[in-house]
ZABAMAR-871327 format. One record per atom (N, C-alpha, C, O): x, y, z. Coordinates in steps of 0.1 Angstrom, whole numbers, plus 5000, padded with zeros to 4 digits. Example, Ala and Ser with C-alpha at 12.3 -4.5 7.8 and 13.67 -1.06 7.14 Angstrom:
BEGIN
513249435078/512349555078/513249675078/514249675085/512849785071/513749895071/512950005079/513450115080/
END
This chain:
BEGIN
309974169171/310974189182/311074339185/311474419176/310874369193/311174479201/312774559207/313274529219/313374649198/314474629198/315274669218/314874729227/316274589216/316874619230/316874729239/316874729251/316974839228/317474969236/316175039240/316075149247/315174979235/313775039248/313274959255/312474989264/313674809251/312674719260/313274569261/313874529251/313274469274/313574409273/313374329288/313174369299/313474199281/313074119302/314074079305/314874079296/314474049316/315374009325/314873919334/313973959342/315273769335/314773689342/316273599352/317273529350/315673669365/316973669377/316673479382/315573429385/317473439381/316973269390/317573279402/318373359407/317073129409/317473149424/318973139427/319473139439/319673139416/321073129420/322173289416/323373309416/321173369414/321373519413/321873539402/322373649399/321973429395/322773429377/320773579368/319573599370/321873629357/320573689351/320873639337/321973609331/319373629332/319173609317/318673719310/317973799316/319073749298/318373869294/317873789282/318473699276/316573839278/315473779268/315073919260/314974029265/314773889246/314173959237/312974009243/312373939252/312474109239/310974129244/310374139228/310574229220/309574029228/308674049212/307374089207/306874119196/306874079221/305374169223/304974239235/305774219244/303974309238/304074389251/302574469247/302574559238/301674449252/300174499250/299274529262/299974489272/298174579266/297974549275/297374419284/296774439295/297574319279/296974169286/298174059286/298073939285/299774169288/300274039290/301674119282/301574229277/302774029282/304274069274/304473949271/304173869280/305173889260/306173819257/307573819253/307973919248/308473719256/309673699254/310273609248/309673499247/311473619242/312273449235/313573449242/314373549244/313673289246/314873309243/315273139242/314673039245/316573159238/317173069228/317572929240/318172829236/317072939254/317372809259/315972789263/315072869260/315672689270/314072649277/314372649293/315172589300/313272749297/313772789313/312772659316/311772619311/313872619330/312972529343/312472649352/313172709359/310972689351/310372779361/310572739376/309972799385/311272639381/311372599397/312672669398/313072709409/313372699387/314272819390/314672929390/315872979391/313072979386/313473139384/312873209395/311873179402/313473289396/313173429411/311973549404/310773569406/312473579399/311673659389/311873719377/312973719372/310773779373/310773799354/310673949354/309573979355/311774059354/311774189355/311374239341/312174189333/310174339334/310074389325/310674539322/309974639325/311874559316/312174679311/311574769301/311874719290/311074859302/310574949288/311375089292/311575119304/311675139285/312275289282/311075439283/309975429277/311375519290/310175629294/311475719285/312675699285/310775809277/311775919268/311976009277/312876079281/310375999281/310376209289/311376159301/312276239302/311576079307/311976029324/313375999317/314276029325/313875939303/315175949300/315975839309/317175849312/314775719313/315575649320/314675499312/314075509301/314675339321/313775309318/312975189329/313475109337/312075209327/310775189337/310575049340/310274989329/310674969353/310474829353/309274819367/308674879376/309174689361/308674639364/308774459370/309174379361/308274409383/309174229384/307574189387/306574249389/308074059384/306373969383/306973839390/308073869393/306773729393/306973619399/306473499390/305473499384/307373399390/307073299380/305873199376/305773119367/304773229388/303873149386/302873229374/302073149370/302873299370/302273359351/302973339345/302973429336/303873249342/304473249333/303773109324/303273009330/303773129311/304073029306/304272969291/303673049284/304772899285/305572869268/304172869259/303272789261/304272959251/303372999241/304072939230/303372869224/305372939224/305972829210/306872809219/307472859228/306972689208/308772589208/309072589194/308072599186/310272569188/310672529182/312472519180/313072559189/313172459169/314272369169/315272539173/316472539177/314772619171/315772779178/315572829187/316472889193/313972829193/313672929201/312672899212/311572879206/312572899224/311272899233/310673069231/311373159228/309173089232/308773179236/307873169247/307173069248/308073289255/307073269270/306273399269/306573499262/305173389278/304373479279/303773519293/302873449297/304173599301/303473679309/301873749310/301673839303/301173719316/299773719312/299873869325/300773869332/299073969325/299174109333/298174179332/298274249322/296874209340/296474329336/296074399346/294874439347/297074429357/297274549367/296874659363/296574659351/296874769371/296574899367/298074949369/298375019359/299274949377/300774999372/300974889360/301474959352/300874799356/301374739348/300974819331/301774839322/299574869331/298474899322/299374999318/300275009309/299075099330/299975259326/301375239321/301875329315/302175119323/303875189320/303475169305/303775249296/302675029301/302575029288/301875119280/302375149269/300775179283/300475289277/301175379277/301275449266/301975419289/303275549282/304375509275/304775599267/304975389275/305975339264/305175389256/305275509254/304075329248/303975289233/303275409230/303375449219/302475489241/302375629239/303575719234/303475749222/304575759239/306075789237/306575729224/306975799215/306475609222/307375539211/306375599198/306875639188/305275599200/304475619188/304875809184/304775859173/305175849195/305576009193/306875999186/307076069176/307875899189/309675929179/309075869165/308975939155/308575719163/308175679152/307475819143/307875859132/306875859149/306275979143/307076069136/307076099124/307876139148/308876249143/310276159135/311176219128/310376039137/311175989132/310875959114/311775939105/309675949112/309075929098/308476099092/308976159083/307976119095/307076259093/308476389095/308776459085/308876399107/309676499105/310576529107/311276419106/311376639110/312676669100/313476639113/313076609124/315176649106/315876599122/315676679132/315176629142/315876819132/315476889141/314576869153/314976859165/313176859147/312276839150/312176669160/311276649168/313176579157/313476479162/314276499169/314076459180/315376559167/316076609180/315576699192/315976689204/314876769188/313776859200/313276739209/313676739221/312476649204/311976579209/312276489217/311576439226/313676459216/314376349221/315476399231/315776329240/316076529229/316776589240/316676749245/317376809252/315476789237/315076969241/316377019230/316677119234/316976989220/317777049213/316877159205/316277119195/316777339209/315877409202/315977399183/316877429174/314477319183/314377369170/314277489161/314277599166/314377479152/314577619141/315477709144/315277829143/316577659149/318077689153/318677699145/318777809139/319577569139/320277539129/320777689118/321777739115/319577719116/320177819103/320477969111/320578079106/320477949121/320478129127/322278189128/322778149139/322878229123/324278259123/324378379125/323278439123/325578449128/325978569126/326178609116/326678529108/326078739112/326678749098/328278769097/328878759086/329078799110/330878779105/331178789124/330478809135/332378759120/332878699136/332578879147/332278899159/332778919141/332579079147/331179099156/330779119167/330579069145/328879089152/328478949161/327578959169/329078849160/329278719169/329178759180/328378749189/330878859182/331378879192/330679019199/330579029211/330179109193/328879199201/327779099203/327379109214/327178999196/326678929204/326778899217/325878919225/328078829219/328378739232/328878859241/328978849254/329278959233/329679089242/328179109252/328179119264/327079119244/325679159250/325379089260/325279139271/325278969257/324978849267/325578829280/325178789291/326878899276/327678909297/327379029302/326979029313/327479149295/327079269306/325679329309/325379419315/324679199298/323679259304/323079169315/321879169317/323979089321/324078959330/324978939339/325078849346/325679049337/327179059347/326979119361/326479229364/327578979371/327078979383/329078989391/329478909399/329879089386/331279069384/331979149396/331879279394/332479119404/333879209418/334979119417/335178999418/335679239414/337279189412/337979119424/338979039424/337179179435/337879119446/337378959451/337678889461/336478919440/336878809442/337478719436/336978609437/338678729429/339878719420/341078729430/342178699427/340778779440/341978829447/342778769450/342478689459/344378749445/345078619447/345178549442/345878449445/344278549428/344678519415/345378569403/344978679400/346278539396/347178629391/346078639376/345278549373/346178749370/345178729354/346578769344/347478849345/346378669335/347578679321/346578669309/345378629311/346978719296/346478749284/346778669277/347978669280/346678569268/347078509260/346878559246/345878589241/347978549241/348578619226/349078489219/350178449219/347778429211/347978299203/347878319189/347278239182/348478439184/348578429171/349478519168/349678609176/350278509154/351378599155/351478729153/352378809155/349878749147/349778909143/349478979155/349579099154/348978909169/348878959179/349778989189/349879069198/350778839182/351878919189/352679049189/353179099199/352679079172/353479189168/352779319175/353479419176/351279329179/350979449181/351279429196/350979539201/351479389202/351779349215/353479409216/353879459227/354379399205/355479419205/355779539206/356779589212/354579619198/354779739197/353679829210/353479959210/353179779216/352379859223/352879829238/353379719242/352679939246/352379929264/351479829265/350579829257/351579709277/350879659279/349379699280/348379649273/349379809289/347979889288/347279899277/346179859275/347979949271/347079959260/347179869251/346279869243/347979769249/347279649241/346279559253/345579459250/346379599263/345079489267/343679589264/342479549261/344179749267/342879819262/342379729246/341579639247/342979769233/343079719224/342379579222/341379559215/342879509227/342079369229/340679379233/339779309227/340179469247/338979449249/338179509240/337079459239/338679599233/338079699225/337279589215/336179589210/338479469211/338179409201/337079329204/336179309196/336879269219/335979169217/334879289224/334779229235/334379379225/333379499227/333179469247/332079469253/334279439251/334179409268/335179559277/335879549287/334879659270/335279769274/334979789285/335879809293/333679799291/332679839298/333079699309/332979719321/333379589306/333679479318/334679509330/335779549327/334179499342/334879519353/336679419355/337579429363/336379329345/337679279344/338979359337/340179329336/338279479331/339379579328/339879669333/340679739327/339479679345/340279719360/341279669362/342079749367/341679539361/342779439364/343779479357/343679569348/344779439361/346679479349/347079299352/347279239362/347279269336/347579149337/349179149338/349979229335/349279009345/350779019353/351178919341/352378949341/350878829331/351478749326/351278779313/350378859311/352078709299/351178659286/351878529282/352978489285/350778469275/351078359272/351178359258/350178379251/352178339254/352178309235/352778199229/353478099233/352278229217/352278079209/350977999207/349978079207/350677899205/349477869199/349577679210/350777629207/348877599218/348777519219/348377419209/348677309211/347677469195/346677379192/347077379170/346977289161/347777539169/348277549156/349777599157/350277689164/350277489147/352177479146/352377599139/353477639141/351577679130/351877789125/352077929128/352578029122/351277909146/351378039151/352378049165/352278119174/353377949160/354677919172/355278059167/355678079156/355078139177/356878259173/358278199170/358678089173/358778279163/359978249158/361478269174/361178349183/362278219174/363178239185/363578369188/364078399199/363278479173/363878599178/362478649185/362578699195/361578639181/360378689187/359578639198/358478679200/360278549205/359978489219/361178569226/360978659235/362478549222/363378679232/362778819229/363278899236/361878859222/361978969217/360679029228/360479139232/360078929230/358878939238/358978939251/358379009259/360078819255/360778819269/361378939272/360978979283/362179019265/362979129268/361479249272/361579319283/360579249264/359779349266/358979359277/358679459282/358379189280/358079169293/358779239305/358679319314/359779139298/361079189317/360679329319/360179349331/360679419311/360779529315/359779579320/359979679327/357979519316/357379549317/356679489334/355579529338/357379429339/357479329353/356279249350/355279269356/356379119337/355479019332/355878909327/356378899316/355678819336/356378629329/355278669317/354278729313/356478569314/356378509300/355878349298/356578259301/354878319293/354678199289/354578149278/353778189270/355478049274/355277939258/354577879258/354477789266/353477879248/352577749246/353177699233/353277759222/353477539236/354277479222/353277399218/352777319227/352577399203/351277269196/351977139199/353077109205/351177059193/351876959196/352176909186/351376909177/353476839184/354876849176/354476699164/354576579166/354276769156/354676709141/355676659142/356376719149/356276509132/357276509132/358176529122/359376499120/357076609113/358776719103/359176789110/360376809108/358776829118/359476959129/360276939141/360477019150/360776789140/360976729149/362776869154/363076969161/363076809148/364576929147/364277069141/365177119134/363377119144/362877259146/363077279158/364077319163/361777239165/361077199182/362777169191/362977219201/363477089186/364977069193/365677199195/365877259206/365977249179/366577359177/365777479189/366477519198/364977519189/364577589195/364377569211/364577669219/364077469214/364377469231/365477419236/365677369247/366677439224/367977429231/368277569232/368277619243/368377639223/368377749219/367777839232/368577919238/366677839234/365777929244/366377859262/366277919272/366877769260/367477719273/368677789277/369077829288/369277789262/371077879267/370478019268/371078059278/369978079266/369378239265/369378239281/370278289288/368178159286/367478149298/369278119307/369678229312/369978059309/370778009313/371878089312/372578079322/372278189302/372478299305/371978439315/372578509323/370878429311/369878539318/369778459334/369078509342/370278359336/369878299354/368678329357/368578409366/367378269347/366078289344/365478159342/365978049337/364078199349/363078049341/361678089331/361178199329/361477989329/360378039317/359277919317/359677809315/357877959319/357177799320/356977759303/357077849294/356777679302/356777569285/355277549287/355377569299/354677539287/352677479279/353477319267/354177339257/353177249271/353677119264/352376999261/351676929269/352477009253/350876939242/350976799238/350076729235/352276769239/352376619237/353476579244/354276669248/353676439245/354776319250/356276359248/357076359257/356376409232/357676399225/358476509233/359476499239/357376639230/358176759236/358076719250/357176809252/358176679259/358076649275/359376589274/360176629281/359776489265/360876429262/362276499258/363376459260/361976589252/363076679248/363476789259/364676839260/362276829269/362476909280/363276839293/363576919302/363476729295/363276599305/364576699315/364476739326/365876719303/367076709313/367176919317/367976979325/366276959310/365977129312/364877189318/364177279314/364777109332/363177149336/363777289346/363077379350/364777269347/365777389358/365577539350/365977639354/365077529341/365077609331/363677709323/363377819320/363077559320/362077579311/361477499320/361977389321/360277519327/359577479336/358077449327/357577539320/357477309331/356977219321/355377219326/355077189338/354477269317/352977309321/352077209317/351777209305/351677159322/350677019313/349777139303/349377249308/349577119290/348677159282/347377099280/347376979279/346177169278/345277119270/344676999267/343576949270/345976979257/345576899247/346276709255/346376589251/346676759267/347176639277/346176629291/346076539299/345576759289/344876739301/343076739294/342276829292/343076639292/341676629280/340376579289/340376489297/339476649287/338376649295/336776649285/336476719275/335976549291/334876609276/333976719280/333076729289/334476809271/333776909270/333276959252/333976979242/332176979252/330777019245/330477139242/331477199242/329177239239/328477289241/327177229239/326177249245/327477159232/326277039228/325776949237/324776889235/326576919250/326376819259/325476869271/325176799280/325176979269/323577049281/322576959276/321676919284/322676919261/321176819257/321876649257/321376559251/322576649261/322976479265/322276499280/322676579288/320876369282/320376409293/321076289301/320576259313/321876229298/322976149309/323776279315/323776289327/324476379309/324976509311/323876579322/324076589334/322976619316/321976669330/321176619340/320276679345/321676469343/321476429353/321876399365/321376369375/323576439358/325276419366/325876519363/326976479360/325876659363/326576749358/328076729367/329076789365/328076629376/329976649380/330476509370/331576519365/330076439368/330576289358/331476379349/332676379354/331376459338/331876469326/333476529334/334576509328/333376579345/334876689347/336176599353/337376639353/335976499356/336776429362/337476369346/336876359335/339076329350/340076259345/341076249347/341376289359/342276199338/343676129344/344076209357/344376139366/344076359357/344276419368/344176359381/344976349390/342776339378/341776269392/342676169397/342476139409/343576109391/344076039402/345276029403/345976019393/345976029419/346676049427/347975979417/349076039414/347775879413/349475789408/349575869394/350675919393/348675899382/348576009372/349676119378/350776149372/349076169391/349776319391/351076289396/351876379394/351576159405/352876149405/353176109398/354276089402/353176069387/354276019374/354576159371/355676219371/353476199369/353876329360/354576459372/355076549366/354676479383/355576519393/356976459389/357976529387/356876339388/358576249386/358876309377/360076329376/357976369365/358376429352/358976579350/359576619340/358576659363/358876809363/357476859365/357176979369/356376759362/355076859356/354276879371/353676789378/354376989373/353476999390/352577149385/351877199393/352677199372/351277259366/350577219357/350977159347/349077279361/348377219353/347377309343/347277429347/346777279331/346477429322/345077349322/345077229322/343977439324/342377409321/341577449314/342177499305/340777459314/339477539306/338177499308/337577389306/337777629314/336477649318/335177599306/334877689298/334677499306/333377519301/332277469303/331577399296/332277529316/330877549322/330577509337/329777549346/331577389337/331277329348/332677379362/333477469361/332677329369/333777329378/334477199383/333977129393/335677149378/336177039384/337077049398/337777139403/336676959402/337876949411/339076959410/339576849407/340077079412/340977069411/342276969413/341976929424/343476919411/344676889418/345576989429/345877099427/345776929439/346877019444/348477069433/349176979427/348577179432/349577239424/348977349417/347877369420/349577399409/349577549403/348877509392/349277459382/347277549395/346277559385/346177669373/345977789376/346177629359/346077809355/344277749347/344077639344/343577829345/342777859340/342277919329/341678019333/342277899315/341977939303/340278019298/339477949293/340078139301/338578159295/338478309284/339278409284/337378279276/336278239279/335878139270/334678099270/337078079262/337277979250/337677879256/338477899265/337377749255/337477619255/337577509241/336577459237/338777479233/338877359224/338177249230/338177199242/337377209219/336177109210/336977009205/336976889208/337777059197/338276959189/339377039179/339277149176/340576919176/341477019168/342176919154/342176789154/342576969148/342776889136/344576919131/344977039132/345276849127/346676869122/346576929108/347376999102/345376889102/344676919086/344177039089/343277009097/344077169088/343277299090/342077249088/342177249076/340977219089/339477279084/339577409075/339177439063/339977469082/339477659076/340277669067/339777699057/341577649065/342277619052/341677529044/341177599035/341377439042/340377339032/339077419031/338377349024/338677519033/337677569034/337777699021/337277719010/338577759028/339377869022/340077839008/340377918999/340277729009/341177658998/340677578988/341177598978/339977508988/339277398982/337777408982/337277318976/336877488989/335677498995/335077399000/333877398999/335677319005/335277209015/336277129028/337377069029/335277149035/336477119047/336876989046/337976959050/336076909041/336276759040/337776759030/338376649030/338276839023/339576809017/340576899022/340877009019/341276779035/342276859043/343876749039/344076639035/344376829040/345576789035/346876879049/346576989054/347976809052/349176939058/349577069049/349777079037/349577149059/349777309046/351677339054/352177339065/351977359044/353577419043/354177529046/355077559053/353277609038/353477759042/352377789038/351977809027/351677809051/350677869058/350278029052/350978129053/349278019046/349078199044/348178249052/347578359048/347878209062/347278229077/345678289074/345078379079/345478209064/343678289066/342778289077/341778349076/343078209090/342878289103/342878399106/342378439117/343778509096/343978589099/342678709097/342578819104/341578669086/340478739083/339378619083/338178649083/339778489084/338378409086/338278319097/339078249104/336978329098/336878189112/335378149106/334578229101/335277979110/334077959108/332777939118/332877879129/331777979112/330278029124/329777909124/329877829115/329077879135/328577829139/326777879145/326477989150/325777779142/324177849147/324977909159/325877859165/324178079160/324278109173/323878059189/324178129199/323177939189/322777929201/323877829210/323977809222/324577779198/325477669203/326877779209/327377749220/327177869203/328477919214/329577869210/330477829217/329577859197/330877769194/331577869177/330977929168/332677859178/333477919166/334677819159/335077719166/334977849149/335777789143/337477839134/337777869123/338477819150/339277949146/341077849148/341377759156/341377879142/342777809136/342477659125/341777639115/343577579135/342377429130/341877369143/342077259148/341077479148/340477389159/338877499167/338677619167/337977359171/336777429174/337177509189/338077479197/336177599191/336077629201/334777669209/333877739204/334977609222/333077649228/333677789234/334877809236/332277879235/332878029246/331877999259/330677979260/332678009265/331778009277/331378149287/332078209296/330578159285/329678319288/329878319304/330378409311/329378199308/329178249322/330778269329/330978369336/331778189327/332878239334/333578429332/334478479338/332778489323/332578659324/331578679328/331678789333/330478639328/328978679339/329478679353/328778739360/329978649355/329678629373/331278559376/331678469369/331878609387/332878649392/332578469405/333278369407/331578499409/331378409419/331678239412/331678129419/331778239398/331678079386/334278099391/334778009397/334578149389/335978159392/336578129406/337478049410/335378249416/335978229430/335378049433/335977979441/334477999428/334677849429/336077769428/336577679435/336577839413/337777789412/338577809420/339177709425/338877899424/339577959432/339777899447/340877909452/338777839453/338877729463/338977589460/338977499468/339277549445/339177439446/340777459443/341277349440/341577549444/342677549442/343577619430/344777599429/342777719421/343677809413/344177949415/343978049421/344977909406/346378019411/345878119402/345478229407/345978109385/346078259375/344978179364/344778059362/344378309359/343678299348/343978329336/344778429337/343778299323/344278339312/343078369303/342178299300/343378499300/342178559292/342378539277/343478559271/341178499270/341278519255/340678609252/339478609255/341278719245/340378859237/340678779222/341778729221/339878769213/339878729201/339278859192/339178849180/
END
């Protein structure tokens, strides 16, 4: 038997009902099939043969008409039928199937996964082991890769607001202490993007706190403390809150009651970044206040760096960007809710936007995130596979992240992965797309 997922017949009858049949042989003088009832041939339309093409990534048919057909066994389980064929299209599909199949069998027995993965989706071999040697030299990597490719005019940004995001707490403190200026100097310095034309810009916003780790929420004196420094510096302030554990249930309360009376004093608003259900629920009767941003981790989209070699992915590059967004009754509930922004991340592609206040996340995009750190289980136990909740955090984010082969673009920094996406700093023209499909501000990650 010839398994389903490369080969298989389909036999349409005159009443447009379809059968699908095993395919058990396939040579060139003919195919056979089983299947488990006994066809009346006065009512079949035709006998479609499917086989699978690897290189074509689709799979190849072929229809025949019922008069070749005919029962080669019977017995008390099964009819088999047989197709008799020897066309010249009929000859060739079969010779490139079993041509092709005899190439995976091959690399599927003989060689290594790699080498089976090349074969089957262009995933470059002798990859795997190529890493950086520490996140520093990563980041002159990817630093190399945009300016010596950087196709970048600010003016076409124009009318987009640019904000910094400060998602960790040690970044916040140097932020505390520094002129904006020069902590955004500082930052680029860090990721070696000195030389990028995006450092012309003065960012109007920052965003702090952590979407994705409960450990890197600022404390209440150090979100007023950050607000105060902003105001002065003429820069909203944005909270990104993770999304809420429920030991922290009466933390998360305490604090956005708390930051509401502040705000309510000050006859001020403040946008919230909100990661899950619960905290939307605790915001419900203070949107007058704390103005509610879809996060991330609610606005979920699949995104990869890995998915360039899914060739369903490069045959549809708009399929993967669409979701709940996309539709109209989605974005009114969530209007009835307060929520008329929305938070994204670029990686790679361009979705269609929603009408409302788009913000934009680059050059980092979340992969995946975990409540169990990875990098603490790593750091801790030497295996990530033993993750457990950590209590008090001794933030080894703060000197480690984990690498990934360099070709993939991907890092491993709190408890969550991340793809970088190069091209939204190459070229200015990958944003002003955004920018017509409807966004308002961008948010920069310097790591």
């Amino acid at each position: 038997m010839i398994p389903f997922a490369i080969g298989a017949v389909l036999i349409t009858k005159k009443d447009n009902s379809v059968v699908e049949a095993g395919l058990t042989d396939c040579n060139a003088e003919g195919f056979s099939f089983r299947l488990s009832e006994k066809l009346d041939y006065g009512e079949i339309d035709s006998v479609c043969l499917k086989l699978f093409a690897w290189e074509a990534d689709q799979f190849s048919s072929l229809e025949f008409g019922a008069e070749g057909l005919k029962t080669v066994e019977q017995n008390d389980f099964f009819w088999v039928y047989r197709v008799e064929e020897t066309g010249d299209e009929y000859e060739a599909l079969v010779r490139d199937f079993w041509k092709q199949y005899s190439q995976y069998v091959k690399w599927k027995k003989e060689g290594s996964p790699e080498q089976l993965s090349h074969f089957l989706t262009g995933y470059p071999e002798g990859e795997e082991d190529n890493f950086a040697p520490d996140f520093s030299e990563q980041k002159k990597a990817w630093s190399r890769e945009i300016l010596s490719n950087c196709h970048w005019d600010n003016a076409d940004l124009e009318g987009m607001e640019l904000a910094l995001s400060v998602d960790s707490l040690d970044m916040l403190e140097r932020y505390l202490q520094l002129p904006m200026e020069a902590f955004f100097r500082e930052r680029l310095e860090g990721s070696f993007l000195t030389e990028h034309p995006i450092s012309g810009m003065r960012p109007k916003g920052i965003f702090i706190g952590n979407s994705f780790c409960a450990h890197q929420l600022p404390t209440l004196d150090k979100i007023l403390a950050t607000y105060e420094k902003a105001e002065r510096e003429g820069i909203c302030v944005t909270l990104c809150l993770p999304c809420m554990q429920e030991s922290y249930l009466q933390d998360r309360m305490t604090l956005i009651e708390k930051l509401w009376g502040f705000l309510e004093r000050k006859n001020a608003t403040m946008e919230v970044v909100v990661n899950d259900w619960g905290t939307m629920e605790l915001l419900k009767e203070k949107t007058t206040r704390l103005i509610p941003v879809l996060g991330v981790l609610l606005n979920k989209r699949r995104k990869d760096p890995r998915m360039k070699y899914q060739r369903e992915y490069s045959r549809s590059q708009k399929a993967p960007f669409g979701n709940a967004l996309s539709l109209e009754a989605y974005r009114r509930r969530r209007k009835e809710e307060g929520i008329e922004i929305y938070s994204w991340e670029a990686d790679g592609g361009t979705p269609d936007l929603p009408m409302g206040i788009n913000i934009l996340q680059i050059p980092y995009y979340q992969t995946n995130t975990s409540q169990m750190c990875p990098l603490y289980a790593v750091c801790k136990e030497g295996n990530r596979g033993i993750q457990y909740e950590v209590e008090n955090c001794p933030e080894f984010c703060k000197e480690y992240v984990l690498l990934y082969p360099k070709h993939l673009h991907l890092i491993g920094r709190f408890n969550s992965l991340f793809g970088m996406a190069l091209e939204t700093l190459q070229d200015s023209a990958f944003l002003k797309a955004y920018k017509e499909s409807g966004l308002k501000r961008i948010v920069l990650t310097l790591w």
